[in-house]
Residue, then its C-alpha position, 0 to 999 in steps of 0.5 A: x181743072x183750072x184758069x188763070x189770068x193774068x193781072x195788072x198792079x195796082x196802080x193807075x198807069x196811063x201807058x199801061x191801061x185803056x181809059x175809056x174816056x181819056x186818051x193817054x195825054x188826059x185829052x177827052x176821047x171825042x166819043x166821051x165828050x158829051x158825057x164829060x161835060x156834063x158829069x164835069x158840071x155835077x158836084x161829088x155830092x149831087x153824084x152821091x145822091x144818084x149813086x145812093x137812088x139807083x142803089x134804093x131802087x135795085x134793092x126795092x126791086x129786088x134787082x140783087x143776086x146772092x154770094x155763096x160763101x163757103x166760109x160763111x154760114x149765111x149767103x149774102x145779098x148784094x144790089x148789081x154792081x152799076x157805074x152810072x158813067x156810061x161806057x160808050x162804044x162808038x158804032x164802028x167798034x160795036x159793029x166789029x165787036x158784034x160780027x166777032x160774038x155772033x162768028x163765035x156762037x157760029x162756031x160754037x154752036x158747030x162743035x156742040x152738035x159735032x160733039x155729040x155727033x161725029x165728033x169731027x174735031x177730035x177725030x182730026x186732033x185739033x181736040x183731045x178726046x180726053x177734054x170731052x168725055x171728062x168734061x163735067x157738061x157732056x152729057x152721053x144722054x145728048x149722042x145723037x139727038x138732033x135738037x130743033x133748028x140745030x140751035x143748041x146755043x139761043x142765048x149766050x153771055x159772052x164776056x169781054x175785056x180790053x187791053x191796055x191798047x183797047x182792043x177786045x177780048x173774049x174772057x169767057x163764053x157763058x152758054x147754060x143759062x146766061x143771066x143779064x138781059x134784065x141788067x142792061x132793061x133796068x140799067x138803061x130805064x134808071x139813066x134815062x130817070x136819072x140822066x136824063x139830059x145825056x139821053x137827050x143829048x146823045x145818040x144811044x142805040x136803042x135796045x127796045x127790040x132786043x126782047x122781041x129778036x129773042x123771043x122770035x127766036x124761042x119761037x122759031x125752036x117749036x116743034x113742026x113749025x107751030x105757029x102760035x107756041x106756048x112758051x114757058x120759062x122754067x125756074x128753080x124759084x124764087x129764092x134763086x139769085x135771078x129770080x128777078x130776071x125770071x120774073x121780068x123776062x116771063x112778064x115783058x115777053x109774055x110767056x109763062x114763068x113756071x117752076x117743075x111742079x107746074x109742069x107735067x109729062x105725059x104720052x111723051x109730051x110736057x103740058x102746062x097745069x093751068x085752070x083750063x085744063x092740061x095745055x101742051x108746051x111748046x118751048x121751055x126756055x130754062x133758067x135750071x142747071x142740066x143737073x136738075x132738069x130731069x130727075x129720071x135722067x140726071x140727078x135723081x133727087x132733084x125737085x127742079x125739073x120735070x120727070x120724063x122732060x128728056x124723052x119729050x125732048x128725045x121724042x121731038x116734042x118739045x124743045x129745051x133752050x139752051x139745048x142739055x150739054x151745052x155746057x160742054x162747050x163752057x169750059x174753061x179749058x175748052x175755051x182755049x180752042x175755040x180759035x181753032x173751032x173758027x177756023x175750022x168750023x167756019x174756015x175763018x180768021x177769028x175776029x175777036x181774039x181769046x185772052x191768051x191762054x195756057x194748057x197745062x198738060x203742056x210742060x212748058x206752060x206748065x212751067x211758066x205758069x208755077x213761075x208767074x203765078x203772081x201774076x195770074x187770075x186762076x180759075x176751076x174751069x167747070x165753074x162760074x159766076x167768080x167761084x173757085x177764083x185765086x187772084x194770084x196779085x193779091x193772094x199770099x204766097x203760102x195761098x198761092x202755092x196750097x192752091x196750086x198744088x190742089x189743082x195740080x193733084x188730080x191726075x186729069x186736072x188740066x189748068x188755062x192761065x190767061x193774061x189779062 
């Protein structure tokens, strides 16, 4: 099962593409006129001094993730791509774009416990049962269970684009375990650093409490309302392509980064090794894949996760964010119907709208995808992070043909181009 986007050429139109600081008669947006005046005073080479800094210190921090590459035999470590051209968004935009997220994790959120509940939706054909029960993130082992508060989904990395008139998009909802919240910290502290000026001159929305926000939030999961909780962060390690982010989330909230071996089931519940002793745990905020949280649950051989963690879970004893299974609704394919799921869910109008989107069960989308594939951004839709992409503008014909036929082999492959 596959995506597909579609792609601009490569050339820079201004009638065609949404600058963020210049209108299309090159006038500077009045949002952007602060930042313009003073990045139009700094020469190329003061520029590139900054640019060379900020890459320094990410490598010096270990602010990296790494490439897998199946071509290659050694993964390759990058520094985070950064653009110290801040983009600016005006605070009546923000407001709209942040009404739009929380609606659709709402959304979200609904057909996740619907899912493996009454499974309303498929039952009133908005989705097909097919789409669910093959779905690599179902898990059977979820049916049923009620999870704490509800919330399936604490966390979510919602990806958005623009178009060529401004307006956004959603281009993916990432739900498992989202990477990013260090990003935007270290992000905002290398500007203040480097640019200080613009923070002083410019009104920028801070972000100080955002960890506190999600750190009540994690609190809130506790089983039985516990007022002080102990919360841990599960991580594979660190030889982990986040591992940066495990270790800065753990330290600037204040709860535990652990690995599965610092964990330990017993009398259906999970305890903390630590040297007072066994201390029970609370809420594990997990940064480890469905697969690997549990090997007596899921994969057997996994040295990840915490044997017995799942009947904990299904005893109520702890609670697991983002919930197991909530992948199911970070499909790709599934993705295409998470404007119905508004509408339906919520009996709303989605404010923020998907990149249109194709199934390609479908013959006539089908159709028009092997004719404009030229044009379109495929993608596996059980994965993430950029793997198993073929950017159809800049792959050759022979590519993009072996592609496609690959993704249209399986029998239940389904592919969703998207227009970008």
């Amino acid at each position: 099962m596959s995506t597909a986007k579609k792609s601009h050429s490569h050339y820079y139109d201004p009638q065609a593409f949404y600058d963020e600081m210049f209108e299309r008669d090159f006038s500077v947006r009045s949002h952007y006129e602060n930042v313009h005046r003073l990045f139009g005073r700094m020469k190329t080479a003061e520029l590139a001094v900054k640019q060379h800094a900020i890459n320094q210190r990410m490598m010096e921090e270990g602010i990296t993730f790494t490439l897998y590459n199946g071509d290659q035999n050694e993964p390759l470590e990058r520094t985070i791509p950064f653009d110290f051209i801040p983009r600016v968004i005006p605070r009546h935009e923000w407001d709209g774009v942040e009404r739009g997220i929380k609606q659709r994790v709402r959304a979200l959120n609904a057909f996740v416990h619907d899912v493996y509940h009454d499974q309303r939706i498929v039952k009133d054909g908005l989705i097909p049962r097919r789409m669910i029960v093959s779905n690599t993130y179902f898990r059977p082992e979820m049916a049923g269970l009620e999870v704490p508060g509800g919330t399936y989904i604490t966390a979510s990395g919602i990806d958005l684009i623009r178009d060529e008139k401004g307006r956004y998009f959603v281009l993916e909802d990432n739900l498992r375990s989202p990477s990013g919240f260090s990003y935007l910290f270290k992000g905002r502290t290398l500007m203040n650093e480097l640019f200080h000026e613009l923070y002083l001159s410019s009104s920028v929305q801070s972000i100080d409490r955002s960890l506190n926000c999600f750190l009540s939030s994690l609190r809130s999961l506790a089983p039985n309302g516990k007022r002080d909780p102990l919360i841990v962060l599960l991580t594979p390690g660190a030889f982990n392509s986040a591992y940066y982010e495990h270790t800065f989330l753990a330290q600037q909230m204040g709860i535990h980064l652990v690995e599965g071996r610092d964990l330990v089931y017993k009398d259906h519940k999970i305890y903390l090794r630590d040297l007072r002793g066994l201390r029970q745990v609370d809420v594990i905020y997990r940064r480890v894949d469905d697969d690997f949280l549990d090997p007596l649950a899921f994969q057997p051989d996994s040295m990840l996760g915490i044997p017995g963690l799942m009947n904990a879970y299904r005893a109520g004893n702890v609670a697991i964010a983002n919930a197991p299974g909530t992948g199911v609704a970070d499909d790709k394919a599934i993705y295409a119907y998470v404007p119905d799921m508004i509408r339906y869910y919520l009996g709303e109008e989605p404010i923020l709208h998907n990149v249109p989107t194709y199934i390609l069960t479908r013959k006539e989308e089908r159709d028009y995808v092997l004719e404009h594939l030229h044009q379109l951004v495929v993608k596996e839709t059980s994965l993430s992070g950029g793997y198993g992409m073929l950017i159809g503008p800049s792959a050759t014909q022979k590519r993009r043909s072996t592609r496609l036929r690959k993704r249209l082999s399986g029998s239940r492959s389904a592919i969703s181009p998207k227009r970008r």
